[in-house]
C-alpha beads as a LAMMPS data file, in Angstrom:
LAMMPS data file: protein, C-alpha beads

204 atoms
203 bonds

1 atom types
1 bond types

-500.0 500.0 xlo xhi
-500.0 500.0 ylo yhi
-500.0 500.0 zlo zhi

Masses

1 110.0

Atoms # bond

1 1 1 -226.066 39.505 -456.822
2 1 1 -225.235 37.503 -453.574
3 1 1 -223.143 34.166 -454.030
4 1 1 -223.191 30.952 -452.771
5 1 1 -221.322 29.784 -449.880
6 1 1 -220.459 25.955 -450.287
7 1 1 -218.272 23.852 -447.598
8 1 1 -216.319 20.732 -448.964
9 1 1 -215.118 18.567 -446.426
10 1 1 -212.273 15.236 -447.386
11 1 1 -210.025 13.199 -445.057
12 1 1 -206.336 13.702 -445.871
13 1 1 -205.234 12.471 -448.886
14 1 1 -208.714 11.765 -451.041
15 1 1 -207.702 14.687 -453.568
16 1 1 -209.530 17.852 -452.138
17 1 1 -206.967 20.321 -452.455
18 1 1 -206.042 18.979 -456.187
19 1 1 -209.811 18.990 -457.375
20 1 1 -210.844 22.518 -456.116
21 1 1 -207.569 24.233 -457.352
22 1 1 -208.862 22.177 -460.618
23 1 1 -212.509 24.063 -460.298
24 1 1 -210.870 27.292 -459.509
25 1 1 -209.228 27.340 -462.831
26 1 1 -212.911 26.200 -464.970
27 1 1 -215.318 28.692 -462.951
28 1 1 -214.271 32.392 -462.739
29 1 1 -216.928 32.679 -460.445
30 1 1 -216.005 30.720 -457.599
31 1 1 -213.406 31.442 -454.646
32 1 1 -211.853 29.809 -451.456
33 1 1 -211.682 31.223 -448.711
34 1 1 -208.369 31.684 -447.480
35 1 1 -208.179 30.310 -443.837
36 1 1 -206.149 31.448 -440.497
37 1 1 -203.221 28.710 -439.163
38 1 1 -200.869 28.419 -436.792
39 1 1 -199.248 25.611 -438.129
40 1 1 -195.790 26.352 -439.362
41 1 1 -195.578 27.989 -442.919
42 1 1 -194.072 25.256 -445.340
43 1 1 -191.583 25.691 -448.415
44 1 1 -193.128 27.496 -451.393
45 1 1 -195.975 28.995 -449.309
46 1 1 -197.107 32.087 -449.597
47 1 1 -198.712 34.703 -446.747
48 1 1 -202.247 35.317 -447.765
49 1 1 -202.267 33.171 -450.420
50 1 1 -202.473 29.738 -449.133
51 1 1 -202.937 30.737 -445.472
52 1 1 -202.865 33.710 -443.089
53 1 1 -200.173 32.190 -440.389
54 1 1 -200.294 33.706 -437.245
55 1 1 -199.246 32.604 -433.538
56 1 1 -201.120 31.199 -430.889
57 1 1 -201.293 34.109 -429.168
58 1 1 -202.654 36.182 -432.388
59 1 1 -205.560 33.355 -432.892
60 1 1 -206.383 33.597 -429.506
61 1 1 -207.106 36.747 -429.153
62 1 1 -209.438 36.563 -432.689
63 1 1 -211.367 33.968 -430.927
64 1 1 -212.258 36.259 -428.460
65 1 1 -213.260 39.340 -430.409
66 1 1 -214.961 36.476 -432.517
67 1 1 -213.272 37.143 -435.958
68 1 1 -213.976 33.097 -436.962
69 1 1 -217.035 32.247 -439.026
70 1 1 -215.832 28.564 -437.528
71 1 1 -212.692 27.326 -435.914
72 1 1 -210.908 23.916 -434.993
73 1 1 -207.945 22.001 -434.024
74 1 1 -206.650 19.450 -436.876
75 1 1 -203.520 18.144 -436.460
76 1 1 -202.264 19.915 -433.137
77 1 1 -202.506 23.296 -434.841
78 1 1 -205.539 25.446 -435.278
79 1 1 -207.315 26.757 -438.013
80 1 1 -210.486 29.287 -438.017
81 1 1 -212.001 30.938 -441.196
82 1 1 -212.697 34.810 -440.782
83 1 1 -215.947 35.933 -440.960
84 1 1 -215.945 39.609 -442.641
85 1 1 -213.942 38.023 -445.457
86 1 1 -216.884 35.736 -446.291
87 1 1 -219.783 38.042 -446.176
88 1 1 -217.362 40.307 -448.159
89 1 1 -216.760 37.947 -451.249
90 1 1 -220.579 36.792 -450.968
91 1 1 -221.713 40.170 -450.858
92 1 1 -220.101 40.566 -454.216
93 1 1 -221.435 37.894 -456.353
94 1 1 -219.103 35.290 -455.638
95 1 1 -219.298 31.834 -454.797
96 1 1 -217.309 31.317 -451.700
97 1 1 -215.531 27.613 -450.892
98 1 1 -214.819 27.092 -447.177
99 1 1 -212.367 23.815 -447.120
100 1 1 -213.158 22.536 -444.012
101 1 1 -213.485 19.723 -442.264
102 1 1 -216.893 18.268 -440.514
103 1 1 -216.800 19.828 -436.951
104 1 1 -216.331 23.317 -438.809
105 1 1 -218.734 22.169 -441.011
106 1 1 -221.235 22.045 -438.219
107 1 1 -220.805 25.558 -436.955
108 1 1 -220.710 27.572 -440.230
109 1 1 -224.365 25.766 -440.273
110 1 1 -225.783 27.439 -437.428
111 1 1 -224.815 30.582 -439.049
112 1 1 -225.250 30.221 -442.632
113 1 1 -228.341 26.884 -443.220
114 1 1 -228.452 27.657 -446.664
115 1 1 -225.277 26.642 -446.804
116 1 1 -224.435 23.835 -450.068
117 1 1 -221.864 21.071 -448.508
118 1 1 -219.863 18.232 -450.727
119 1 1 -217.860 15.449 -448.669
120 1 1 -214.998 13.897 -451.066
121 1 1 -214.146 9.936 -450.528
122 1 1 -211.384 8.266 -451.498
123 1 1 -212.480 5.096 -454.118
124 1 1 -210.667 2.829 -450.955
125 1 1 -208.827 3.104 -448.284
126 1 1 -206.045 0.942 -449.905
127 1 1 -205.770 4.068 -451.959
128 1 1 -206.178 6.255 -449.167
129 1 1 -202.915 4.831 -447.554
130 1 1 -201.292 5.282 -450.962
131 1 1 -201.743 8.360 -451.812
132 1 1 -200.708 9.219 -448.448
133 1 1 -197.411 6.625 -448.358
134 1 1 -197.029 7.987 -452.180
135 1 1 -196.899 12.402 -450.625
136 1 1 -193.399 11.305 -449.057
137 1 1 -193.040 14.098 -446.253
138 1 1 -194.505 12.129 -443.815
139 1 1 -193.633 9.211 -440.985
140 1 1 -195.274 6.553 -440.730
141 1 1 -196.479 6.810 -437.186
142 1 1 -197.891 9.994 -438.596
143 1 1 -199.739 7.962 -441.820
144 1 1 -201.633 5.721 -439.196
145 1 1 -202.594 8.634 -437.169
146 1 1 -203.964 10.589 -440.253
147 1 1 -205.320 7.275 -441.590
148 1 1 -207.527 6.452 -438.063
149 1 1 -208.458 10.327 -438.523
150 1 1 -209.369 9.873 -441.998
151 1 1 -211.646 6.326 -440.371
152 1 1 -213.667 9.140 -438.126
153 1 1 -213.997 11.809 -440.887
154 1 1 -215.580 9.661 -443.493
155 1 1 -218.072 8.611 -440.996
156 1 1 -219.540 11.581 -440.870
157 1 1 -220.008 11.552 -444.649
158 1 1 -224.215 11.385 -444.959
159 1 1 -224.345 15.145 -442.642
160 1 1 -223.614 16.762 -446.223
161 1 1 -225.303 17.236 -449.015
162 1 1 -223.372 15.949 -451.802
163 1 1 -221.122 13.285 -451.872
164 1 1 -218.129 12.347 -454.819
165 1 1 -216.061 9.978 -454.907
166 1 1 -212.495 10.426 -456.211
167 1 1 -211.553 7.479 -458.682
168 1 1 -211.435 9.142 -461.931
169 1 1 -210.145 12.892 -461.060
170 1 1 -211.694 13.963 -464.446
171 1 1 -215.163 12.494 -463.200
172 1 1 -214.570 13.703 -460.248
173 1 1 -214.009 17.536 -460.989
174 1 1 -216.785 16.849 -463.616
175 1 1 -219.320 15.758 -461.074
176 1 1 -218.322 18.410 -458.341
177 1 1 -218.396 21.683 -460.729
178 1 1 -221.860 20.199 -461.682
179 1 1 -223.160 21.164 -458.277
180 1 1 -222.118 24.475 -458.719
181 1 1 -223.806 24.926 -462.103
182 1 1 -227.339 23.134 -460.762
183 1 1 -227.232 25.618 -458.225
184 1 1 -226.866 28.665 -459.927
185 1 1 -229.925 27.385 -462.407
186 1 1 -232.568 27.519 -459.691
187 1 1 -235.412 29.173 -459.836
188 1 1 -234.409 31.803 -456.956
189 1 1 -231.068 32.679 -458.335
190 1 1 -232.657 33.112 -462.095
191 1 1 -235.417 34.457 -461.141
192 1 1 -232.945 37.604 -459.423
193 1 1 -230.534 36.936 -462.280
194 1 1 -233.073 37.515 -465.286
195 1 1 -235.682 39.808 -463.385
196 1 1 -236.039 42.352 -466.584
197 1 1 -236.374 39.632 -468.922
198 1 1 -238.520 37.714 -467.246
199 1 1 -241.035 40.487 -466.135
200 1 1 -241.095 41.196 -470.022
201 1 1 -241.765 37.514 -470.962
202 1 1 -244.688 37.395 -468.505
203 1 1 -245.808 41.197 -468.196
204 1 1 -249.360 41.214 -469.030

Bonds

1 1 1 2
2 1 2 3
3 1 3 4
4 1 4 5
5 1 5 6
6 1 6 7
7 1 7 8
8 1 8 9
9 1 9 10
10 1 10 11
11 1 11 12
12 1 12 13
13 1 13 14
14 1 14 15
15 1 15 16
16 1 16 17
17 1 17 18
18 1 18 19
19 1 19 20
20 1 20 21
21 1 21 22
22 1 22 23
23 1 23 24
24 1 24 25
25 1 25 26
26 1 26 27
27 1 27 28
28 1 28 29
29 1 29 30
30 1 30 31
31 1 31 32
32 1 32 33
33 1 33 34
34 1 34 35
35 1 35 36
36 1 36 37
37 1 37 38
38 1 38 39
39 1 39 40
40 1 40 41
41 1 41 42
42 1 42 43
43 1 43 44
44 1 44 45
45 1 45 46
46 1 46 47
47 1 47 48
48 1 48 49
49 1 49 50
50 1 50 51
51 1 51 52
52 1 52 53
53 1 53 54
54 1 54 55
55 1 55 56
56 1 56 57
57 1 57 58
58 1 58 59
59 1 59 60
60 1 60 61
61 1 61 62
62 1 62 63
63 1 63 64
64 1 64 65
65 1 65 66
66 1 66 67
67 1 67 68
68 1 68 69
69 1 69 70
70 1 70 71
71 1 71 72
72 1 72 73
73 1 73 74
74 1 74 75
75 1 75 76
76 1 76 77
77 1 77 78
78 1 78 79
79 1 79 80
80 1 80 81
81 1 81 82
82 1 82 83
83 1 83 84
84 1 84 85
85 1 85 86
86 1 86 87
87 1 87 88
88 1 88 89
89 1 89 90
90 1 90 91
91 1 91 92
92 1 92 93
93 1 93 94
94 1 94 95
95 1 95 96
96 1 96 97
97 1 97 98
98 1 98 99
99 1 99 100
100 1 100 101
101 1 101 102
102 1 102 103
103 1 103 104
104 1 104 105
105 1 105 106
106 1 106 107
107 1 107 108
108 1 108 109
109 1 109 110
110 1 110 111
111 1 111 112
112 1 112 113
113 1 113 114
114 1 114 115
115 1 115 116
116 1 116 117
117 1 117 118
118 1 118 119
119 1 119 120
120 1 120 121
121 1 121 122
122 1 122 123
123 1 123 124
124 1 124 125
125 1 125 126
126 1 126 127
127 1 127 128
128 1 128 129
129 1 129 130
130 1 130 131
131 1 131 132
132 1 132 133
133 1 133 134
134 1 134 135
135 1 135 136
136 1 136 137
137 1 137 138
138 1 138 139
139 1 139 140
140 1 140 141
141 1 141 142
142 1 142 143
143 1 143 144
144 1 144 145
145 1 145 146
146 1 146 147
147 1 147 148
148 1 148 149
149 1 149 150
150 1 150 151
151 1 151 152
152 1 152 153
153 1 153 154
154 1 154 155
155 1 155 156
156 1 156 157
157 1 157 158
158 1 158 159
159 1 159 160
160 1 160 161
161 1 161 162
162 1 162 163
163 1 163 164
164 1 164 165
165 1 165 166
166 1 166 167
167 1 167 168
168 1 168 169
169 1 169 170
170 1 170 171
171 1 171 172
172 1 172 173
173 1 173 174
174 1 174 175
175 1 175 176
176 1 176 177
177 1 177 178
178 1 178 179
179 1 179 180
180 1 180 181
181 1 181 182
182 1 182 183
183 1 183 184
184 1 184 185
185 1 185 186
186 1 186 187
187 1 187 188
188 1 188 189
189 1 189 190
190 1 190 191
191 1 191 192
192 1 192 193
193 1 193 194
194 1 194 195
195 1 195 196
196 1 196 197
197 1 197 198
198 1 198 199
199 1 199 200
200 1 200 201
201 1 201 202
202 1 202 203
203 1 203 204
């Protein structure tokens, strides 16, 4: 049975990462894509498991011989999601996450329309700028920047189809693994799901 592909979208610091590592461990079901970088790999990160890292050069050239389901620069590094590695986990029943943010958001779109896509808010942005302040790693000339990024990010909130907002993280993991559940009880996806007991329920 095919899967789902859903994007979820977040400025830095409203809680993405912590909530869909949250609904990775409730839903057997559901995986993240695991994106292409060349930012610089960090402490405790692993090689195809939190990111592919490559060079410049190496992302380049997959641009060209258009590997990338979507690509974009965040940050002064780029990021692109591969293609074959999305149609390969949908092809086998799972449900695919693409963490992204809203540019990519609007070319996996023109590819897949059927698409399901959840922007996470922060309950403020006085809590944006802690959570950020309260990470520790970075400056604070870097803070503002990702703050006035975070400013032109959430603006672009109503182009998805779900929105959550991250106060509560248990009613926030709640509400998002809620969308994945409506989903898969659509008519459509039971219908394919329960074909043989539904033609017996209804066969003349």
């Amino acid at each position: 049975m095919q899967g789902k592909l859903y994007i979820i979208s977040a400025p830095s610091g409203a809680g993405k990462t912590s909530l869909v590592a949250k609904l990775l461990q409730n839903d057997p079901i559901i995986r993240v894509s695991i994106s292409t970088t060349t930012r610089d790999q960090r402490p405790g990160e692993q090689n195809g498991v939190n990111y592919f890292f490559v060079s410049q050069d190496t992302f380049q050239a997959k641009i060209e011989a258009n590997d990338f389901l979507e690509h974009a620069k965040v940050f002064n590094n780029y990021y692109g999601t591969s293609k074959h590695s999305v149609i390969q986990q949908l092809n086998a029943g799972q449900d695919v996450i693409l963490e992204i943010d809203w540019q990519g958001a609007q070319q996996v779109r023109k590819v897949f329309p059927n698409a399901s896509s959840i922007f996470i808010l922060p309950p403020s942005r006085e809590e944006l700028q802690r959570r950020l302040t309260g990470r520790g790693t970075d400056s604070e000339e870097v803070i503002n920047y990702r703050m006035s990024q975070a400013v032109t990010e959430m603006s672009h909130y109503a182009e998805f189809d779900y929105l959550v907002i991250n106060d509560d993280f248990d009613t926030a993991i709640h509400q998002l693994h809620s969308i994945f559940v409506a989903n898969r009880l659509k008519t459509d996806f039971q219908g394919t799901r329960h074909s043989n007991l539904i033609n017996q329920l209804i066969a003349g």
